[in-house]
N, C-alpha and C positions, 0 to 999 in steps of 0.2 A: 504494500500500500504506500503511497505518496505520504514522504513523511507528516508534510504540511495538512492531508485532510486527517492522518493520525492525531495531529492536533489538535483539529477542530472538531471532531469527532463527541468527543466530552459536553464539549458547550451546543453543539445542535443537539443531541438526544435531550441533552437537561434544560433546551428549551423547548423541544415536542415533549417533555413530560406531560404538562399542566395544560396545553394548545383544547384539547377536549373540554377538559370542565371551564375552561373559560368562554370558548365558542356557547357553549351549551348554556351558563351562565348572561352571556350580554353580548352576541353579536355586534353591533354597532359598536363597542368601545373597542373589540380586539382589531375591526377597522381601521379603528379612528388613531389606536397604539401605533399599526402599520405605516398609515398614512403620514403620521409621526416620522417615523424612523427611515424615512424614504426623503424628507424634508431638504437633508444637507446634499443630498443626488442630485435634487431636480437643477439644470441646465447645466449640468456636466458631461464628461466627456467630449469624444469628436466635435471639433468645430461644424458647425451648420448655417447656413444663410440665412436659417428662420427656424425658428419654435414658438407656436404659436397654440392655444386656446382654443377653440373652437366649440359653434352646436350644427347639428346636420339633423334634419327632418326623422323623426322616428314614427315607428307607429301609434305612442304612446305621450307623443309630447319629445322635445327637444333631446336628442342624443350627446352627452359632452366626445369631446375627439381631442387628442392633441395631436397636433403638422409639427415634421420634422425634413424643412424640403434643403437639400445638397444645392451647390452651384448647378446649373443644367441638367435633373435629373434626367434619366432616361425612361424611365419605368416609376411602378408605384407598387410600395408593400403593405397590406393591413392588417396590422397586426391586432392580435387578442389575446387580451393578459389572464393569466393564470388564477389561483385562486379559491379554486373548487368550486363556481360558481356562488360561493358565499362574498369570501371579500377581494380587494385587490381594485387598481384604479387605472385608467387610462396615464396618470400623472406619475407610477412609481417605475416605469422603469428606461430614463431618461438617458442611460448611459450607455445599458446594449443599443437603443435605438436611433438615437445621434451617432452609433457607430457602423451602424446597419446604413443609416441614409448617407453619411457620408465616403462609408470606403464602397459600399455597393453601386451610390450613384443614384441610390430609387428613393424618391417621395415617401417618406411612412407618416401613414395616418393611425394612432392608436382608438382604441373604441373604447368607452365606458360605459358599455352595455349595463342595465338594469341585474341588479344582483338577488340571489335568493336567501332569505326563504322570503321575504318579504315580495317578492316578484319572481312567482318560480314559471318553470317551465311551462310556455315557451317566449316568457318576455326576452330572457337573455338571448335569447339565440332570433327570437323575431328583430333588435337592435342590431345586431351582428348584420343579417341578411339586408337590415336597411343602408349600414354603412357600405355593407359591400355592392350594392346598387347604384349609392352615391358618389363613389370614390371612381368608379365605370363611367359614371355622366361626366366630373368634372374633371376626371384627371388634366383635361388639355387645360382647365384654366388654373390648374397648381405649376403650369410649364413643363408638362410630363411631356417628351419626345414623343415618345409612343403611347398615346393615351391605353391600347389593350393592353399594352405590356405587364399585368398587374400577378401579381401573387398575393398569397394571403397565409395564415399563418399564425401558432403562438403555441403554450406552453401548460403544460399541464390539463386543464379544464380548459383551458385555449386553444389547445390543439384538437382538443374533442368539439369546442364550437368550432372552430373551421374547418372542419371535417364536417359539419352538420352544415353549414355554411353551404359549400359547395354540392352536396347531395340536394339544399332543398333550391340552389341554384340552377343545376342538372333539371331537376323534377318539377317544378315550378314555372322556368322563365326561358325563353328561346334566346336571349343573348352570349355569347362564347361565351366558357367558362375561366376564369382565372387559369391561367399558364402554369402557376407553378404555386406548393404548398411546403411549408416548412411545420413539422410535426416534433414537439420536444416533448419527451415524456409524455405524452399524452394520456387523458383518461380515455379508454376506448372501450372497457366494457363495465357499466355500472353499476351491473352484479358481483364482482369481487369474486369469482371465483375462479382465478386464474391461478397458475402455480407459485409464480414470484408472492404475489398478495396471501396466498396461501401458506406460505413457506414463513416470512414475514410479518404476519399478525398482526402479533402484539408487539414486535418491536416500533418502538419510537424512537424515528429515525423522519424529521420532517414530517412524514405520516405514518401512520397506523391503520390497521385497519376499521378499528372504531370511528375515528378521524373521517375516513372515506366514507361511511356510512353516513354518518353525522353528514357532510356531503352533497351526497345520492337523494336521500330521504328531504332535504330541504331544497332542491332542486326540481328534482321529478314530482314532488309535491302527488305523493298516491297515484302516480301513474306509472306503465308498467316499464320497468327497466332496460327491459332490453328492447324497446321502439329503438327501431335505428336511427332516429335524430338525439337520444340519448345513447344510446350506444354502439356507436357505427361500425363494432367489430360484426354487427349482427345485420347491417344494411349491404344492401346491391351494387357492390363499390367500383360498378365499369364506368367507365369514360369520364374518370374524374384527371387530373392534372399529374403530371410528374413532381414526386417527391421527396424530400430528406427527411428521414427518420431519427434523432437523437435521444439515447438512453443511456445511462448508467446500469450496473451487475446489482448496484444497489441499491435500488429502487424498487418500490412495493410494486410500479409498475412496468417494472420490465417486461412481464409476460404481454402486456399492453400493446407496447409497441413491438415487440417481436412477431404477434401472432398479428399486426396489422399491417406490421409493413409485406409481410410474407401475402395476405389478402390482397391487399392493394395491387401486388405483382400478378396473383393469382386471376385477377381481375382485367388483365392485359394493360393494365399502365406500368409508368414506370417510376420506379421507387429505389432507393439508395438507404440502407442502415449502416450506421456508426453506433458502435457501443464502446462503454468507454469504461473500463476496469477501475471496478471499487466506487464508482459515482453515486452518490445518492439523489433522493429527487432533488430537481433547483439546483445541481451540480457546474452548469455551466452561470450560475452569478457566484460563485467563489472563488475567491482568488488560487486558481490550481492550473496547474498547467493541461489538463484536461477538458478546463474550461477555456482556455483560451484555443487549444484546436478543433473543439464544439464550436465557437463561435465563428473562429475564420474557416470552417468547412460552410456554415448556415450562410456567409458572408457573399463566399466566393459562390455559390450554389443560385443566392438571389441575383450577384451580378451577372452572372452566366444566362440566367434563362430571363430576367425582365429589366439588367443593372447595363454598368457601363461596357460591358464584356455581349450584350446580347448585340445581335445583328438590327438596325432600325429602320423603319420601312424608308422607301427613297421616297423624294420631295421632287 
């Protein structure tokens, strides 16, 4: 093991201890802790021409978004943050993403989709599918080269809405689908009973299985779990976009992405996995040298297929 996550190792399980009964206890403060502790982040990292604010039309009233647009992008990425659809914010992760629009080249617009249990399923994922409608109409007035050029994309319960994202964009709408999908740890089946999640329980490690439940059950809000817009290991996963897969050995949800990116191939697209020895979930925001070749694989991945590395239509 990396002696540095040996390190760290101590102080994450001893702060997924207590992550349960506080969720459990007051939602909105472990938020609002979060949202906290992300404070000294925001407009760091890669230089960027602009980071900006923003609302974009939802279905439920005004969606918040943060722009993160490069000198001349070429393309555009949408990113959707983690969280297990309970907490997490368009606003806390300023430093992957200023790094993504800058060395990739692509526009990123983050979503702060409506969270659960307070707005459970399918508010968060009905936000998602608005932004990604909205970011298709305007790319050309954010200065995107190629306005189709877009990918989408995110982490944890993020990678499982843009995966949901695109299936209900396939099923739904006659306009092209996004080009390309960046899939990190994802939740992909909401029933838990996969080998890694299995094998892993009760340790707490980031998450637990408890944790994931806790989850599931305020998300899906009594509906049934394995609907493949909750759980897309269980959906019809053809003609959806070329992929990069990222996971850690140490993650409750390895079997997650394992047994999706293996679907997703199975399904005649094309899909890419990286695993990364001894990673636990949220391994590529640590400072480890495994997270930095997670990031510049995700990096080099966007510029290639929608960044300054893609081919742009002639003029």
């Amino acid at each position: 093991m990396d002696p540095r996550l040996a390190e760290l190792l101590p102080a994450i399980e001893a702060d997924t201890a207590g992550r349960l009964a506080s969720l459990e206890r007051d939602v909105a403060a472990v938020r609002r802790l979060r949202d906290e502790q992300a404070l000294g982040t925001q407009g760091t990292g890669a230089p960027v021409a602009l980071q900006e604010d923003r609302t974009i039309p939802g279905p439920a009233g005004p969606v918040p978004v943060r722009l993160f647009l490069p000198e001349r992008p070429a393309g555009a990425y949408l990113h959707i943050h983690g969280g297990g659809w309970v907490l997490g914010s368009e606003r806390n992760q300023d430093p992957m993403l200023r790094g993504v629009a800058a060395e990739a080249g692509v526009a990123v617009l983050s979503v702060g989709y409506r969270l659960a249990p307070e707005n459970p399923y399918p508010a968060g994922l009905d936000d998602c599918l608005a932004a990604s409608r909205w970011l298709a109409a305007h790319a050309a007035e954010l200065g995107v080269a190629d306005p189709a050029a877009l990918a989408i994309g995110g982490e944890s319960a993020g990678a499982n809405l843009a995966t949901a994202t695109l299936l209900r964009r396939r099923d739904e709408m006659d306009d092209p689908p996004y080009r390309a999908a960046v899939l990190t740890y994802g939740v992909f089946s909401a029933v838990y009973d996969l080998p890694s999640m299995k094998a892993m329980w009760d340790r707490k490690l980031v998450l637990s299985g408890p944790i994931m439940e806790f989850f599931s059950r305020a998300y899906a809000g009594g509906r049934d779990l394995r609907h493949p817009y909750i759980s897309p290991l269980y959906a019809d996963l053809r003609g959806l976009p070329p992929a990069i897969f990222s996971v850690g050995t140490l993650d409750h949800l390895y079997s997650d992405t394992l047994l999706m990116a293996q679907a997703w191939q199975a399904a005649g697209n094309a899909g890419v996995l990286h695993e990364y020895k001894d990673g636990p979930h949220g391994f590529n925001l640590f400072p480890l040298a495994i997270a930095r070749a997670s990031n510049e694989r995700v990096t080099a991945f966007l510029a290639e297929r929608v960044g300054r590395g893609a081919a742009l239509p002639a003029h």
